[in-house]
PAMI-108252 format. One record per residue: residue in three letters; x, y, z of N, C-alpha, C in turn. Coordinates in steps of 0.001 Angstrom, whole numbers, padded with zeros to 6 digits, always signed. Example, Ala and Ser with C-alpha at 12.3 -4.5 7.8 and 13.67 -1.06 7.14 Angstrom:
<atoms>
ALA+013190-005690+007800+012300-004500+007800+013200-003300+007800
SER+012850-002250+007080+013670-001060+007140+012900+000030+007870
</atoms>
This chain:
<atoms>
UNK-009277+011205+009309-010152+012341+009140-010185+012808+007689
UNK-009168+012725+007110-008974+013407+005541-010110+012587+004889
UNK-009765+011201+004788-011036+009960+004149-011751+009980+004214
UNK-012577+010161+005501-013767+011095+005795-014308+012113+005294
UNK-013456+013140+005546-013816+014315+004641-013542+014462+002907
UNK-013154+013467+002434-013386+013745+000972-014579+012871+000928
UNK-014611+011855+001440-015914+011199+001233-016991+011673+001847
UNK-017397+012682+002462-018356+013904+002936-018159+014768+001853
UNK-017731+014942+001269-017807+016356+000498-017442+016549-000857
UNK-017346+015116-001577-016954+015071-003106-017909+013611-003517
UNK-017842+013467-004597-018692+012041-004887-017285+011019-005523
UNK-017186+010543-004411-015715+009767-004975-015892+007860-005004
UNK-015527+007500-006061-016111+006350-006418-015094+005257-006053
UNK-013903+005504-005469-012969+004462-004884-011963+005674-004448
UNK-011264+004576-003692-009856+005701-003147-008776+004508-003163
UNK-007938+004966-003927-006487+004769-003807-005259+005280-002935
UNK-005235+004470-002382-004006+004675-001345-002548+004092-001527
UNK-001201+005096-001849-000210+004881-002286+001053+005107-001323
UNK+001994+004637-001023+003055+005042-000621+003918+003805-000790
UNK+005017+004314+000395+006396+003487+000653+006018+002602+001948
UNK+007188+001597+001724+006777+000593+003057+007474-000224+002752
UNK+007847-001010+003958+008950-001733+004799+009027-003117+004341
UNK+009522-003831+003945+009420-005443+003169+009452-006355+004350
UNK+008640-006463+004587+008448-007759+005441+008926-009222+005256
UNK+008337-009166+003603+008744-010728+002799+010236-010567+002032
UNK+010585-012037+001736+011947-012444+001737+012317-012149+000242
UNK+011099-011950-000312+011046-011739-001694+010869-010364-002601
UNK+010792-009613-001430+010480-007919-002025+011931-007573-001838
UNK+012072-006429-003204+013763-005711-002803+013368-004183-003002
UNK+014157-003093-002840+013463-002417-002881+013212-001515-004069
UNK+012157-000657-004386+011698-000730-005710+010304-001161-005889
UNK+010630-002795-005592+009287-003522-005736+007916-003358-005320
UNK+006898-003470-006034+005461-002983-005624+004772-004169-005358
UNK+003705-003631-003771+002963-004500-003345+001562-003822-003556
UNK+000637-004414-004370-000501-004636-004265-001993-005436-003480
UNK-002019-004607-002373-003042-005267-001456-003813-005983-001758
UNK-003623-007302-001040-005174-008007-001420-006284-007512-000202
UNK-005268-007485+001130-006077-006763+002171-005299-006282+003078
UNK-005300-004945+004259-004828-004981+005106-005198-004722+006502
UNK-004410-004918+007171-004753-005447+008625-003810-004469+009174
UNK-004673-004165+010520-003614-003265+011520-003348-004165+012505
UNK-001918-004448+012166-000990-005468+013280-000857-005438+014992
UNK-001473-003435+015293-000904-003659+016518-002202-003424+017403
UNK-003318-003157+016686-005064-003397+016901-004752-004503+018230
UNK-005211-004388+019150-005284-005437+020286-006072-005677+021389
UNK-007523-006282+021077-008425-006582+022108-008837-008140+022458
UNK-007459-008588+022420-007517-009861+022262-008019-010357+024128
UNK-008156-009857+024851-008717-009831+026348-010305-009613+025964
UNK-010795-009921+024858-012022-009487+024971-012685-011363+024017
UNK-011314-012450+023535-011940-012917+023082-011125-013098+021449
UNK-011168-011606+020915-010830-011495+019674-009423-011592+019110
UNK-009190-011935+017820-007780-012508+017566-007012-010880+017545
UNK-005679-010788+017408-004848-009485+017286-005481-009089+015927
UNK-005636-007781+016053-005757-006909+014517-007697-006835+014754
UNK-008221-007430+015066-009829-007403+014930-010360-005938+015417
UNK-010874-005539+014346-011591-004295+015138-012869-004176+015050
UNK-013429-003752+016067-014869-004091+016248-015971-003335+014441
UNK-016754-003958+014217-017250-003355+013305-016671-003068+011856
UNK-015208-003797+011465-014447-003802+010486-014056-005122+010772
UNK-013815-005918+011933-013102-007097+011766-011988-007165+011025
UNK-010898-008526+011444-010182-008501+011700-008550-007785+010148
UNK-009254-008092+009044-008896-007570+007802-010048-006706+006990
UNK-009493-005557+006343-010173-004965+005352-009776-005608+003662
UNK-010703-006043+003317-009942-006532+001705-010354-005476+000430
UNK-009369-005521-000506-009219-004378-001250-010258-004519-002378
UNK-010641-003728-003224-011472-004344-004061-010884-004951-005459
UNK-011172-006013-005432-011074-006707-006671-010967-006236-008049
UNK-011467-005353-008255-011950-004848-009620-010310-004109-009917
UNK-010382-003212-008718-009119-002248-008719-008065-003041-008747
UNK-007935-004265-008068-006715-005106-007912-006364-005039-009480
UNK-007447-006018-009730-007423-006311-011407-006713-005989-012409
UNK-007301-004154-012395-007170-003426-013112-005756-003193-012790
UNK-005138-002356-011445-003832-002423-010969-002500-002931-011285
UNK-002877-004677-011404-001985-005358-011506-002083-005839-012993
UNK-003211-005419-014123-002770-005474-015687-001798-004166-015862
UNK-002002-003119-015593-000830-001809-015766+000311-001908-015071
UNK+000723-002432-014243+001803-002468-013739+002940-003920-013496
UNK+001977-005041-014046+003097-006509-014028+003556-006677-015225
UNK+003802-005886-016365+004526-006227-017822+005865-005085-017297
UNK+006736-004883-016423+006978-003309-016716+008134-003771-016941
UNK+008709-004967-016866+010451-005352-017002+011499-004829-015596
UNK+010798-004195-014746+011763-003527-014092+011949-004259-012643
UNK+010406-003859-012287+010639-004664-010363+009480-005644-010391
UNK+009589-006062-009632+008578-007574-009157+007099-006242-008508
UNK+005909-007346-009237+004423-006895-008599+004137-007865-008495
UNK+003912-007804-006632+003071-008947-006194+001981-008778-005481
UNK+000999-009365-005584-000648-009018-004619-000121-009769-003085
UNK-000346-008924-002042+000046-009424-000820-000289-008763+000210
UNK-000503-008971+001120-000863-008674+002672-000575-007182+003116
UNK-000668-006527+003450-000226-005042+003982-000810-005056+005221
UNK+000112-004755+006191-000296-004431+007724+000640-003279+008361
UNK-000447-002746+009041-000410-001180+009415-000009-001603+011163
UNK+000606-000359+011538+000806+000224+012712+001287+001258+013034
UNK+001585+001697+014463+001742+002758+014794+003869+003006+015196
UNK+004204+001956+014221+005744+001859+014662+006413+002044+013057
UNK+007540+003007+013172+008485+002551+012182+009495+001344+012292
UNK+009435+000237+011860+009548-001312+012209+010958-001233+011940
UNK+011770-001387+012780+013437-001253+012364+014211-002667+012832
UNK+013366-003100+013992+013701-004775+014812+013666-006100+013802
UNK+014059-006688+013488+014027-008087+012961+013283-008869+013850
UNK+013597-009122+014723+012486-009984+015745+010832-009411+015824
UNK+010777-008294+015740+009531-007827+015821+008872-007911+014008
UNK+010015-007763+013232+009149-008129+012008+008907-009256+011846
UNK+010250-010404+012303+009619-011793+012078+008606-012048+012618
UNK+007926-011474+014126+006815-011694+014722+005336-011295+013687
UNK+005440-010086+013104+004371-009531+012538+004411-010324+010858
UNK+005435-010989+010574+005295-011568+009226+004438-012964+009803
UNK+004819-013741+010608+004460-014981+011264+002978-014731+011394
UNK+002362-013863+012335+001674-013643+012455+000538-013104+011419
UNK+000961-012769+010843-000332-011542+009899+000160-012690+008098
UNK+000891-012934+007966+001663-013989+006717+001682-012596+005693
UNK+002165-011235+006472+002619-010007+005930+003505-010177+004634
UNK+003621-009312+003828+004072-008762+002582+005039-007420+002919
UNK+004549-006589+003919+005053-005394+003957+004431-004915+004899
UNK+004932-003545+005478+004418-002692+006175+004294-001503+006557
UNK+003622-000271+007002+003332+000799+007011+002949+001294+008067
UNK+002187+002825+008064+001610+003119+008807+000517+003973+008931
UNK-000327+003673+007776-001730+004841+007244-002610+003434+006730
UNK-002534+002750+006010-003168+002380+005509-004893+001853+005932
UNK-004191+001008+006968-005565+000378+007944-006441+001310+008029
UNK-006403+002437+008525-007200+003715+009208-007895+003801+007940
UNK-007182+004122+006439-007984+004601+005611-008550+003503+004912
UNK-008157+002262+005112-009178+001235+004448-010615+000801+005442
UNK-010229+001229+006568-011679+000768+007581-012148+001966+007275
UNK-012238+003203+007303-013501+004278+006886-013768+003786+005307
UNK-012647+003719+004336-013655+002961+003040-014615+002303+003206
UNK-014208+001205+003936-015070-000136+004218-016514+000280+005063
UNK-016401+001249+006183-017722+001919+006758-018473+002583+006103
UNK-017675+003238+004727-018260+003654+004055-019022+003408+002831
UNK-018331+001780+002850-018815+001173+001221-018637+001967+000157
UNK-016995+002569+000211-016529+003025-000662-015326+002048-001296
UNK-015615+001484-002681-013970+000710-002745-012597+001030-002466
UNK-011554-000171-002688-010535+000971-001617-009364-000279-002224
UNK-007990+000167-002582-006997-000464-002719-005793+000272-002307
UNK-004899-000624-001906-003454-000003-001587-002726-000248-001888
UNK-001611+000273-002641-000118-000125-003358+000783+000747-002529
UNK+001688-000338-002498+003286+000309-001614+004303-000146-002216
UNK+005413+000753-002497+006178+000510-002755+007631+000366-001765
UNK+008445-000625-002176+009034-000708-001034+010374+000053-001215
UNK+010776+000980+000548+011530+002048+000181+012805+001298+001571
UNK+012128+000032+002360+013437-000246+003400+013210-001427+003607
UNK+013736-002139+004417+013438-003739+004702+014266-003388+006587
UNK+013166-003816+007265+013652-003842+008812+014507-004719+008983
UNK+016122-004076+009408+017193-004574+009940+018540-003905+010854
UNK+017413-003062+011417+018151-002121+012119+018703-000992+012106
UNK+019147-000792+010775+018971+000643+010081+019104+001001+008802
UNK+017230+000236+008550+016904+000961+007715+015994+002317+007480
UNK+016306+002902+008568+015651+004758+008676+016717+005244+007358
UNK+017958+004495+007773+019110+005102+006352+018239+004747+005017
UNK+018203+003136+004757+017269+003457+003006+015976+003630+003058
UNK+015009+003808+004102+014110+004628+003707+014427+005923+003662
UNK+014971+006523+004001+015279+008204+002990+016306+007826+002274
UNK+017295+006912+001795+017837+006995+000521+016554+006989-000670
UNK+015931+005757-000243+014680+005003-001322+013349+005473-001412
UNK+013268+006547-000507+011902+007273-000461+011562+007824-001685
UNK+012657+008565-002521+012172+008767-003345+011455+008030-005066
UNK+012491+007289-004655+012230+006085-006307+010845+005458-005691
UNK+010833+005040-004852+009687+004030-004254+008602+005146-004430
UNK+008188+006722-004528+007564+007239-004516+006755+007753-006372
UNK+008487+007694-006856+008300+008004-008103+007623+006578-009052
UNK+007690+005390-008639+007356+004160-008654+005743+004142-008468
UNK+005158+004677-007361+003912+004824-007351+003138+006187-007927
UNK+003718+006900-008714+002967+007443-009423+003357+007745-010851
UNK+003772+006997-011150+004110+006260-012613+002914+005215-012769
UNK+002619+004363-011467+002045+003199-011571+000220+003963-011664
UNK+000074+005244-010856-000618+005366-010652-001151+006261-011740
UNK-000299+006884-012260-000375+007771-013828-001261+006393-014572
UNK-000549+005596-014811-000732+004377-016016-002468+003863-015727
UNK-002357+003656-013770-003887+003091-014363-004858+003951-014286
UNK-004906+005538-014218-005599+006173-014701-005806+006483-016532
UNK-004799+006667-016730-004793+006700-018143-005281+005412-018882
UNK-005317+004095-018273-005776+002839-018438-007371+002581-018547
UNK-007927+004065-016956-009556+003695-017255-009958+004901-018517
UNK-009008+005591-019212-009385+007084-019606-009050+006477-021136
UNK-008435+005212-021495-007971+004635-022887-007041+005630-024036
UNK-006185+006382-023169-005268+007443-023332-003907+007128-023285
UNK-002867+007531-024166-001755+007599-024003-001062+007986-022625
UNK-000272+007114-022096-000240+007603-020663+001229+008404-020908
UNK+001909+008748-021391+002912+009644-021440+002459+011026-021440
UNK+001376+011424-022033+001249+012883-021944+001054+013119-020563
UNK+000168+012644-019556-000021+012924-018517+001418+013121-017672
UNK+001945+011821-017746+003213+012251-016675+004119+013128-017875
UNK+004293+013173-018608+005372+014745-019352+004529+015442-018782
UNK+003117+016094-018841+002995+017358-018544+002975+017598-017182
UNK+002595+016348-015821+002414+016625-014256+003840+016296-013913
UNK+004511+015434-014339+005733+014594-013595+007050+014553-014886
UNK+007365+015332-015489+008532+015800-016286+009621+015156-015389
UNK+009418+015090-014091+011158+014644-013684+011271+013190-013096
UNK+009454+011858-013482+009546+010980-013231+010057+010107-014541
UNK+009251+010429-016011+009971+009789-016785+011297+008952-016843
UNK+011997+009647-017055+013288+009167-017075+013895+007572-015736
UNK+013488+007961-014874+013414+007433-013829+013096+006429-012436
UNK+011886+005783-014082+011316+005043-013191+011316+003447-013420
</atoms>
């Protein structure tokens, strides 16, 4: 509903969608940022009708991010020395994923990067809307039974991670020093990220 309503009521020329999320792949630690190439809602299921898991009528079965933004995304944020940026899969549902068997199922299946639980929703109203649309996550747990513990240890770095990243590629389309922005909004990410 929020996606909706900014896109009813502002003239907004892409939407960026940021958070934390669960490492699916063998290769994310946490810290590390995933940059959508597209994502898919994993637990979408009308497969009694015909259609593969994740397909939703009128969005089908993946939303893909836009290119331009990828682009741009992943020049500001893959020199940084610190954590791995990789372009990869993001799939949504309605579970905080804590099972190993159930992630190996949804990595197998979807050839996942990571996972969440907002994203899908707000990339299919982009997409209805033919509004561009990208998603970066940073990863704050890896499903193994309990990681509810480092996602609230890691919630926060993984948070401060995406808006550092997200400071930079604004200041990137604005051809601005990107330090003034985060000293004057985010004084307590500097240091930190």
């Amino acid at each position: 509903r929020t996606t909706q309503a900014m896109i009813d009521n502002f003239d907004i020329e892409y939407i960026i969608n940021m958070g934390a999320s669960g490492s699916i792949a063998n290769d994310l630690n946490i810290g590390d940022i995933v940059i959508g190439k597209y994502v898919v809602q994993h637990d979408f299921d009308i497969t009694a009708f015909g259609h593969n898991k994740g397909y939703i009528t009128g969005v089908g079965e993946k939303v893909e991010c836009d290119k331009k933004l990828i682009k741009t995304l992943e020049d500001v944020a893959k020199n940084n020395g610190k954590y791995k940026v990789k372009l990869g899969i993001v799939v949504t549902g309605d579970i905080f994923c804590t099972d190993e068997i159930m992630k190996e199922k949804i990595k197998t299946k979807f050839n996942a990067d990571c996972i969440e639980m907002e994203g899908a929703a707000i990339s299919q109203v982009c997409k209805l809307d033919n509004i561009p649309f990208l998603i970066v996550r940073s990863i704050s747990d890896k499903p193994n039974g309990k990681n509810e513990i480092t996602f609230d240890k890691f919630l926060e770095k993984a948070s401060k991670r995406c808006a550092y990243i997200l400071n930079e590629f604004l200041f990137s389309l604005l051809s601005l020093p990107s330090y003034l922005l985060i000293i004057h909004h985010f004084p307590q990410i500097v240091p930190n990220c």
